[in-house]
N, CA, C and O atoms as a CHARMM CRD file, in Angstrom:
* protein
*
  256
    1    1 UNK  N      0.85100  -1.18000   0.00000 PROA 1      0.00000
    2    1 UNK  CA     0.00000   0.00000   0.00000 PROA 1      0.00000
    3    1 UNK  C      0.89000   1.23500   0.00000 PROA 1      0.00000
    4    1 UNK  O      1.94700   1.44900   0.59500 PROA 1      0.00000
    5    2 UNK  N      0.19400   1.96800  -0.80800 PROA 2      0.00000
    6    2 UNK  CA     1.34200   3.45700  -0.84200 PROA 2      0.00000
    7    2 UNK  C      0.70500   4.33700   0.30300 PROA 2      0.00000
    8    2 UNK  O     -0.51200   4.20300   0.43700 PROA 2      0.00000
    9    3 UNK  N      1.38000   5.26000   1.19100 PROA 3      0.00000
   10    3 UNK  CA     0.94900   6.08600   1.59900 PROA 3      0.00000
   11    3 UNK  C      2.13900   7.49500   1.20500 PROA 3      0.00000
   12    3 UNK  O      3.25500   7.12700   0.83700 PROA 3      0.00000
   13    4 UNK  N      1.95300   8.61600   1.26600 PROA 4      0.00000
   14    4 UNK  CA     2.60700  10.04700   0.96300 PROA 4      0.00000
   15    4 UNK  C      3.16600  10.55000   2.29200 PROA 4      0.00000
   16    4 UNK  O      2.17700  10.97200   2.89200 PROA 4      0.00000
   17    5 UNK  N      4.21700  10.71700   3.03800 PROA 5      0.00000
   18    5 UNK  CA     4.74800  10.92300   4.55700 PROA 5      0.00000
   19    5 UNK  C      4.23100  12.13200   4.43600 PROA 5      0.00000
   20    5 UNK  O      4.29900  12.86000   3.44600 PROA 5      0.00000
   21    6 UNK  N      3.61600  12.38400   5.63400 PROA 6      0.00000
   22    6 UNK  CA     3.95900  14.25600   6.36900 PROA 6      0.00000
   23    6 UNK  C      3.97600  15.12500   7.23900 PROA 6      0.00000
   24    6 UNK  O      3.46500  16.21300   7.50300 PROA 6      0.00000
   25    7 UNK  N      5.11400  13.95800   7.86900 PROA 7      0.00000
   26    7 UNK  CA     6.13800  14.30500   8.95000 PROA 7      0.00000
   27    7 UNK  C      7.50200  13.82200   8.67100 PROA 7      0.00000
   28    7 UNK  O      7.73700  13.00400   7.78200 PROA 7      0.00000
   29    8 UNK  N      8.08000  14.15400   9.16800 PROA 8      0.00000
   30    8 UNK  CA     9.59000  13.67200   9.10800 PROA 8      0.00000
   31    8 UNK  C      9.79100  12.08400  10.26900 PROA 8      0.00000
   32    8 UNK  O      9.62900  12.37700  11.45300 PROA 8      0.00000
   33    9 UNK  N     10.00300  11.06000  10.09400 PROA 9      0.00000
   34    9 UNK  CA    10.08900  10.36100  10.98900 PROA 9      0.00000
   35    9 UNK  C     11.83600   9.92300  11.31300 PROA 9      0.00000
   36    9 UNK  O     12.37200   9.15400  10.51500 PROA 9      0.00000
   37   10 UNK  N     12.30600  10.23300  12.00500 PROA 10     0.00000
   38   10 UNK  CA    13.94500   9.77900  12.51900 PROA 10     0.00000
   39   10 UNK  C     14.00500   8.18500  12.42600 PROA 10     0.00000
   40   10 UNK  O     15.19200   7.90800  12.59400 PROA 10     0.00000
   41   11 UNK  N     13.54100   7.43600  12.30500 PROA 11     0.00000
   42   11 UNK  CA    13.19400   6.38300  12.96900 PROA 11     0.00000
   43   11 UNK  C     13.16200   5.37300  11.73300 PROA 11     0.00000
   44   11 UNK  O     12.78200   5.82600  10.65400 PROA 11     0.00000
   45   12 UNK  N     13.57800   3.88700  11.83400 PROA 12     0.00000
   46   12 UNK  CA    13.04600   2.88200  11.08000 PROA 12     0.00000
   47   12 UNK  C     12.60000   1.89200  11.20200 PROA 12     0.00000
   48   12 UNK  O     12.14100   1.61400  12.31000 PROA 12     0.00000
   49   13 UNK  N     12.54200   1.04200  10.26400 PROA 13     0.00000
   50   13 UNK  CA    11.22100  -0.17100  10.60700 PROA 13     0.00000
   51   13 UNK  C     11.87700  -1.20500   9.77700 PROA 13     0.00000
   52   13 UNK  O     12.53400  -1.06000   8.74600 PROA 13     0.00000
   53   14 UNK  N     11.49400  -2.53900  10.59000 PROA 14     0.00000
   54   14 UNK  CA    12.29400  -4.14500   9.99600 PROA 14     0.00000
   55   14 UNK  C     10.86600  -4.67500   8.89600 PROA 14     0.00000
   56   14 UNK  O      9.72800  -4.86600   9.32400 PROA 14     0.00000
   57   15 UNK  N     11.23200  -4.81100   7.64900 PROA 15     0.00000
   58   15 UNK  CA    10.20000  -5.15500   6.59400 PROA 15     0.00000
   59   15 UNK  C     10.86600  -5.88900   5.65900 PROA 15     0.00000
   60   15 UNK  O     11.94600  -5.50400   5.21000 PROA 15     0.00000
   61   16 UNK  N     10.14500  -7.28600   5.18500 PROA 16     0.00000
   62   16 UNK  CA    10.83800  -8.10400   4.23700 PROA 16     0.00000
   63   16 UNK  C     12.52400  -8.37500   4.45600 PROA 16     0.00000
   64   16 UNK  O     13.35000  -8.00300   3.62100 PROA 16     0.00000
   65   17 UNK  N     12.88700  -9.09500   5.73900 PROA 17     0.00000
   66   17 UNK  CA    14.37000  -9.21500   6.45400 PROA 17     0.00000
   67   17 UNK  C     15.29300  -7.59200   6.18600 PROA 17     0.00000
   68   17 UNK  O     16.45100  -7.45700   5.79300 PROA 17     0.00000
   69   18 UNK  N     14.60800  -6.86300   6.44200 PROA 18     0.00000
   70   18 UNK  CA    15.37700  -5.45700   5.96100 PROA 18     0.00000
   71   18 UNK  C     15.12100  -4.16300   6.91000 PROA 18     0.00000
   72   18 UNK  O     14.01600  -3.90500   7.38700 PROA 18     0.00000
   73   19 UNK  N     15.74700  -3.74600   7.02200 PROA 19     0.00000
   74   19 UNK  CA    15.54400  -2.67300   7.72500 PROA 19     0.00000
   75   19 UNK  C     15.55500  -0.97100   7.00900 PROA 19     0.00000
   76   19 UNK  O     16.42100  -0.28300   6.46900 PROA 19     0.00000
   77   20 UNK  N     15.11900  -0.91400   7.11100 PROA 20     0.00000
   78   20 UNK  CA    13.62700   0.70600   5.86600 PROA 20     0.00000
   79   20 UNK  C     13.97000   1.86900   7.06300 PROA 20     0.00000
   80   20 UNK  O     13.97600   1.85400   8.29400 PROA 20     0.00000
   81   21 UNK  N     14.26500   2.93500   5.96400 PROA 21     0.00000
   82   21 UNK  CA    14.66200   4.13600   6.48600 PROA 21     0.00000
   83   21 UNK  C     12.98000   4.79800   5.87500 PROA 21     0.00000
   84   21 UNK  O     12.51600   4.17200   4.92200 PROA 21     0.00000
   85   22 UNK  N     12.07500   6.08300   6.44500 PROA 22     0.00000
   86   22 UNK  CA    11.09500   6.85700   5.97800 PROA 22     0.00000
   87   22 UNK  C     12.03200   7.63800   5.03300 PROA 22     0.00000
   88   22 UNK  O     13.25800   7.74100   5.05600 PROA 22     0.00000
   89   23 UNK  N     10.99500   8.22600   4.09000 PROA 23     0.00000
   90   23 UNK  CA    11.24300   8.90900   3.12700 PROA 23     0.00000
   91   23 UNK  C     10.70100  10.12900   3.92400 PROA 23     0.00000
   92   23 UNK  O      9.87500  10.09100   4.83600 PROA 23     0.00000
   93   24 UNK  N     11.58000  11.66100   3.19700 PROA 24     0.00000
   94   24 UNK  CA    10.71400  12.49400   3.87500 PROA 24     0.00000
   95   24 UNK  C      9.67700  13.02700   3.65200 PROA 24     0.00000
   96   24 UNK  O      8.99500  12.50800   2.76800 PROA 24     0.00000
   97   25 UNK  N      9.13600  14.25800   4.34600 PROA 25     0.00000
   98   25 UNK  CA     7.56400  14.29500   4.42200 PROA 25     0.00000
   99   25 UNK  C      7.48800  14.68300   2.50300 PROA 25     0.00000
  100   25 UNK  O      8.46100  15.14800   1.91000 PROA 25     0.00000
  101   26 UNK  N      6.08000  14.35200   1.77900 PROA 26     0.00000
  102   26 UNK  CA     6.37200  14.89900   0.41600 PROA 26     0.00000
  103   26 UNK  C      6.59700  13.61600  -0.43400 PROA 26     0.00000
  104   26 UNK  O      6.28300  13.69300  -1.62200 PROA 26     0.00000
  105   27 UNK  N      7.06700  12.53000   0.00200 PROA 27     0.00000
  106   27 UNK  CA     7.31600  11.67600  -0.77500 PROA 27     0.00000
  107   27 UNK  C      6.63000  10.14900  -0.21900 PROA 27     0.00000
  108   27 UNK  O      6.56300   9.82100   0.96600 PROA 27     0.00000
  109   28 UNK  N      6.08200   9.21400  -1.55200 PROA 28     0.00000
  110   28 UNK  CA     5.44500   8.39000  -1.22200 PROA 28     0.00000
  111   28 UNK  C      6.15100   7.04600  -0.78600 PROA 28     0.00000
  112   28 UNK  O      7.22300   6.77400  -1.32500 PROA 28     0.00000
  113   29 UNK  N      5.55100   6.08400   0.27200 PROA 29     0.00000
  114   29 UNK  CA     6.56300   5.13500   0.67400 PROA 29     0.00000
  115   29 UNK  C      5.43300   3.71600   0.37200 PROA 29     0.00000
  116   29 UNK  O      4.32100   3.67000   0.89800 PROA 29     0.00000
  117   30 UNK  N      5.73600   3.09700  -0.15700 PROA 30     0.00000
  118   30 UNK  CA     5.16700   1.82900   0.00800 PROA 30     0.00000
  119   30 UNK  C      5.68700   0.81300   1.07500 PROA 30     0.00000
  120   30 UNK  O      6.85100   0.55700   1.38400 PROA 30     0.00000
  121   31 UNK  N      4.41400   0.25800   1.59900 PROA 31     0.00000
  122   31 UNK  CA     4.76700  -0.85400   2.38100 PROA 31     0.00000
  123   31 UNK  C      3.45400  -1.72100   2.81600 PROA 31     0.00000
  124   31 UNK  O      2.58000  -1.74100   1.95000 PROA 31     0.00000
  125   32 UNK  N      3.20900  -2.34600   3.85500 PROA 32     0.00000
  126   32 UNK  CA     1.99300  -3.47700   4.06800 PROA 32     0.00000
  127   32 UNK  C      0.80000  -2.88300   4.93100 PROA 32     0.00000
  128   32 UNK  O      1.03900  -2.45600   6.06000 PROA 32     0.00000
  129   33 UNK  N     -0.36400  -2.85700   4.45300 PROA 33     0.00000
  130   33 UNK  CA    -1.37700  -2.55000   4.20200 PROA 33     0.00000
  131   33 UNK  C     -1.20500  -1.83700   6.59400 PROA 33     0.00000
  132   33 UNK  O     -1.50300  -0.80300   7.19100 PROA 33     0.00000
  133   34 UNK  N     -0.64200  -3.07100   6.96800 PROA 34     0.00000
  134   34 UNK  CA    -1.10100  -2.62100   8.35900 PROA 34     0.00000
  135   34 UNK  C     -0.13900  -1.61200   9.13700 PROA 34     0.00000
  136   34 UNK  O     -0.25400  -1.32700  10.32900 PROA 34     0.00000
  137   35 UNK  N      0.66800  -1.20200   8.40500 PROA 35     0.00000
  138   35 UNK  CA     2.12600  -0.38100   8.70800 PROA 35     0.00000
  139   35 UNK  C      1.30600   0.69000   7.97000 PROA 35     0.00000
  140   35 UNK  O      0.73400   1.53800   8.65500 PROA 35     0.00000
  141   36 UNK  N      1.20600   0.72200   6.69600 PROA 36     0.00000
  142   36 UNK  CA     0.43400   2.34600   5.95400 PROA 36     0.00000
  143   36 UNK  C     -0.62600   2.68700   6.64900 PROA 36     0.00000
  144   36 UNK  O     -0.75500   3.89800   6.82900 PROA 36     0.00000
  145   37 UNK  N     -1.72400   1.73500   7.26500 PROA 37     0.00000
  146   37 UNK  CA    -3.17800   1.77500   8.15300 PROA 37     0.00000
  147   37 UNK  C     -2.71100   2.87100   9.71400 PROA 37     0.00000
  148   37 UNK  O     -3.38300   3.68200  10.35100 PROA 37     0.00000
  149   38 UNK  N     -1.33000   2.40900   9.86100 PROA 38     0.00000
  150   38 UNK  CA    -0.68400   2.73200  11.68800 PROA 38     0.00000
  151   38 UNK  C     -0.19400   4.20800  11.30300 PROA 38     0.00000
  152   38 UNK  O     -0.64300   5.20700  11.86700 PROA 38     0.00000
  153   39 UNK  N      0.86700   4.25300  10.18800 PROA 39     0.00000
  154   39 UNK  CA     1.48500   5.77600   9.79400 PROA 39     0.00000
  155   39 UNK  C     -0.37600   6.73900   9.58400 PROA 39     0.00000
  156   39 UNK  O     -0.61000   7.69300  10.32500 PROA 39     0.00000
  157   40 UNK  N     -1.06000   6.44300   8.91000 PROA 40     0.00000
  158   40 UNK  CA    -2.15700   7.65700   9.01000 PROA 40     0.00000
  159   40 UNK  C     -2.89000   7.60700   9.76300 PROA 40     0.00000
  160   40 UNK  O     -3.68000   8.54700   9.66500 PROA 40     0.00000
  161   41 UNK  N     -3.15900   6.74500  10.81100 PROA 41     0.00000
  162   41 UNK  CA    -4.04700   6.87100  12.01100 PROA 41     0.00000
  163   41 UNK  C     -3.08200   7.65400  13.09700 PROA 41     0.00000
  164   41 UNK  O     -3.65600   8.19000  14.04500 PROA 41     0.00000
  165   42 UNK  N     -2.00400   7.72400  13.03000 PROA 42     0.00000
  166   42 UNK  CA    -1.37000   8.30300  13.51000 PROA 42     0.00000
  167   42 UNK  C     -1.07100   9.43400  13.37600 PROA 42     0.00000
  168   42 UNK  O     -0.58200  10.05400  14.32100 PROA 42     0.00000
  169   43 UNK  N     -1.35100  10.18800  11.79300 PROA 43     0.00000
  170   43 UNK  CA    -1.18100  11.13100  11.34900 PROA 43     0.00000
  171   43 UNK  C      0.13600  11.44800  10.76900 PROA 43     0.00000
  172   43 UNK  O      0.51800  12.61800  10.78700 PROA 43     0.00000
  173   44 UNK  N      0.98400  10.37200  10.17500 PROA 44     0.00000
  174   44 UNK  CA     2.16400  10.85500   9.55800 PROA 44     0.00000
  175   44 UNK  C      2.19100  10.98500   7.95500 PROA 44     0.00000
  176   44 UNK  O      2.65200  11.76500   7.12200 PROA 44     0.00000
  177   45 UNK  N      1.47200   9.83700   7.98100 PROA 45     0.00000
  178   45 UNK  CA     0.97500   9.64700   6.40900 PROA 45     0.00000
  179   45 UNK  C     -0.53200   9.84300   5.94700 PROA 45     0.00000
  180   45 UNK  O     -1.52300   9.49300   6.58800 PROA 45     0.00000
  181   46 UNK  N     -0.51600  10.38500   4.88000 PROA 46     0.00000
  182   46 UNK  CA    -1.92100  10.54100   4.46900 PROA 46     0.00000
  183   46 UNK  C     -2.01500   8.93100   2.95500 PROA 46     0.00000
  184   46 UNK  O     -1.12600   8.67200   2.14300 PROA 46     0.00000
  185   47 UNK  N     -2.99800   8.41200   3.06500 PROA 47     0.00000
  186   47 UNK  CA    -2.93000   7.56000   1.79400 PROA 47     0.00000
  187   47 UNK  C     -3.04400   7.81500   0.33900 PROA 47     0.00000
  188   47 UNK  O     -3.85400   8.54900  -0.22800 PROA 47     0.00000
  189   48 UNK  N     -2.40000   7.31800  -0.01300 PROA 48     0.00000
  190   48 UNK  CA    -2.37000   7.41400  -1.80500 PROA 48     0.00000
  191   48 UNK  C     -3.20700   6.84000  -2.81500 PROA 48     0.00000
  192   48 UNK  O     -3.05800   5.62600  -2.95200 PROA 48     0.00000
  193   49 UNK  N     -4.24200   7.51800  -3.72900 PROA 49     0.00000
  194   49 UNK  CA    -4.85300   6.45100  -4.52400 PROA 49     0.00000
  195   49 UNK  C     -3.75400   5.43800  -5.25700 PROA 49     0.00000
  196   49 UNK  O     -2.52500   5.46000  -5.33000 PROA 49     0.00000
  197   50 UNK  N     -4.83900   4.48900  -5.79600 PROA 50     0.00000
  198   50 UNK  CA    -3.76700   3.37000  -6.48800 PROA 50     0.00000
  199   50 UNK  C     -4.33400   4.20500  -8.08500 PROA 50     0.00000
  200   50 UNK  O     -5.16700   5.06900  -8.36300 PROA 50     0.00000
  201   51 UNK  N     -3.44000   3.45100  -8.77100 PROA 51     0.00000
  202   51 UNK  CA    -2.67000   4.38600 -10.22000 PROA 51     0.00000
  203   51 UNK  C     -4.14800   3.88700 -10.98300 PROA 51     0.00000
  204   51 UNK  O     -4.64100   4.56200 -11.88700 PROA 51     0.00000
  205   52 UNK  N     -4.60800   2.95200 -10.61800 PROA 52     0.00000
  206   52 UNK  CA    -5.83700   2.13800 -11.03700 PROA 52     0.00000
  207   52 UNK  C     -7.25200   2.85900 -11.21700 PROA 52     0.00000
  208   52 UNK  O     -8.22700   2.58500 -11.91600 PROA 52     0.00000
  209   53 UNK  N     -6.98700   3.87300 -10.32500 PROA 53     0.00000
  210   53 UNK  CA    -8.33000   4.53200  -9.96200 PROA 53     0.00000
  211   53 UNK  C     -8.20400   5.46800 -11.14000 PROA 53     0.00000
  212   53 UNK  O     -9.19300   5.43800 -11.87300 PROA 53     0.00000
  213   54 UNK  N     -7.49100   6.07800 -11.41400 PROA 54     0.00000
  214   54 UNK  CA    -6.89400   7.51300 -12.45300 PROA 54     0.00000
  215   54 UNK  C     -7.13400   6.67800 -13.63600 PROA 54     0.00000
  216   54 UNK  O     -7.90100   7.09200 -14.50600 PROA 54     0.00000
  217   55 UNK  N     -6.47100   5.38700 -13.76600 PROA 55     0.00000
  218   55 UNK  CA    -6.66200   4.70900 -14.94400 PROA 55     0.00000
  219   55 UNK  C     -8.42100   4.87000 -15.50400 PROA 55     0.00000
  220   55 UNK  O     -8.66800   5.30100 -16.63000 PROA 55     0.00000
  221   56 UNK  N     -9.21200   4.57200 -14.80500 PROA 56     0.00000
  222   56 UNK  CA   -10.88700   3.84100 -14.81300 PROA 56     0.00000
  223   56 UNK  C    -11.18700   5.63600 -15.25200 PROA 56     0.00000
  224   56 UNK  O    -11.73800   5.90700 -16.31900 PROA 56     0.00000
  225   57 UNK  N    -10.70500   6.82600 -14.19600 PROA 57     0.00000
  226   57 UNK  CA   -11.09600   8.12300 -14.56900 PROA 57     0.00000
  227   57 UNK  C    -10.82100   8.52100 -16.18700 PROA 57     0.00000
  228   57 UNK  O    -11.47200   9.27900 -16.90600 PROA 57     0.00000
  229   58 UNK  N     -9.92800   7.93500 -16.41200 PROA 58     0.00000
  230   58 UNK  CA    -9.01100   7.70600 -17.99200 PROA 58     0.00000
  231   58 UNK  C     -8.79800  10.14400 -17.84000 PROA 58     0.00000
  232   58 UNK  O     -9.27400  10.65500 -16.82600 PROA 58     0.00000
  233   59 UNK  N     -8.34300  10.77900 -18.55700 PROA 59     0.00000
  234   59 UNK  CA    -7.63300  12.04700 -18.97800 PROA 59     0.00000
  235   59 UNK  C     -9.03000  13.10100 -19.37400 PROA 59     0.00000
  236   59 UNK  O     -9.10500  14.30700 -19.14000 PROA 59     0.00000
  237   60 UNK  N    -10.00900  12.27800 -20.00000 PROA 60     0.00000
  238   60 UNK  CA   -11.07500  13.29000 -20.10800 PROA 60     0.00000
  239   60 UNK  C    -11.06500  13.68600 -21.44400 PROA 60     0.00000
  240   60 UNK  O    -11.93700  14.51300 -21.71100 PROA 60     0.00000
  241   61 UNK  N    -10.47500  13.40700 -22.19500 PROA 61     0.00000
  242   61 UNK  CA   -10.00500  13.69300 -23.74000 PROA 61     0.00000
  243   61 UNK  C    -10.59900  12.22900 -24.59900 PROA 61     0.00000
  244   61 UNK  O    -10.26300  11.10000 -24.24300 PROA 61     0.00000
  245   62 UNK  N    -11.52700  12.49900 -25.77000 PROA 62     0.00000
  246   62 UNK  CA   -12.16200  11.53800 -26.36500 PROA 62     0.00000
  247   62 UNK  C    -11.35500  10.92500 -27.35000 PROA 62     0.00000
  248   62 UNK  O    -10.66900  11.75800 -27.94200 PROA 62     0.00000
  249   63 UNK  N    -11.19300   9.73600 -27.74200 PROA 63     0.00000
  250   63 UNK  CA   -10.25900   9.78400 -28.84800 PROA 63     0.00000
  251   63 UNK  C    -10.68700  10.10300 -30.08700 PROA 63     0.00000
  252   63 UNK  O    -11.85100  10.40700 -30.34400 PROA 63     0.00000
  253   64 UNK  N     -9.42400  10.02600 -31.20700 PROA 64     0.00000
  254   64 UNK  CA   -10.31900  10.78000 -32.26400 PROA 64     0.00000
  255   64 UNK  C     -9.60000  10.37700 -33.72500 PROA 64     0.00000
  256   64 UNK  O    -10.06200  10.81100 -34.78000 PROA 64     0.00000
C-alpha cells in the first residue's frame, strides 16, 4: 500500500528481512497494508490512490 509521509520520521522499521529508512515528508513510501493503516491513524501519512483509480477516470479527452 502506498501512503505520501507528512512528517519527518527519525526512525526505522524491519520489513521483508530489511531494515527501511522513511522517506521524507512529500514523498510516497510503500509498504503493508497494516504499517500504511498505523502511519495515518497516527497522522504521519496521508494515503495514496492506487494508479488504477486515475486509470478507470481515464484524462477526459475523447479519442479521435
Amino acid at each position: 500500500m502506498k501512503v505520501k509521509m507528512t512528517h519527518h520520521l527519525d526512525t526505522s522499521w524491519f520489513e521483508d528481512d530489511d531494515w527501511r529508512s522513511y522517506p521524507p515528508p512529500g514523498e510516497v513510501l510503500e509498504t503493508n497494508a497494516t504499517h500504511a493503516a498505523d502511519l495515518c491513524r497516527q497522522g504521519y501519512a496521508v494515503p495514496v490512490a492506487e494508479e488504477r483509480a486515475a486509470e478507470k477516470r481515464g484524462t477526459g479527452s475523447k479519442p479521435g
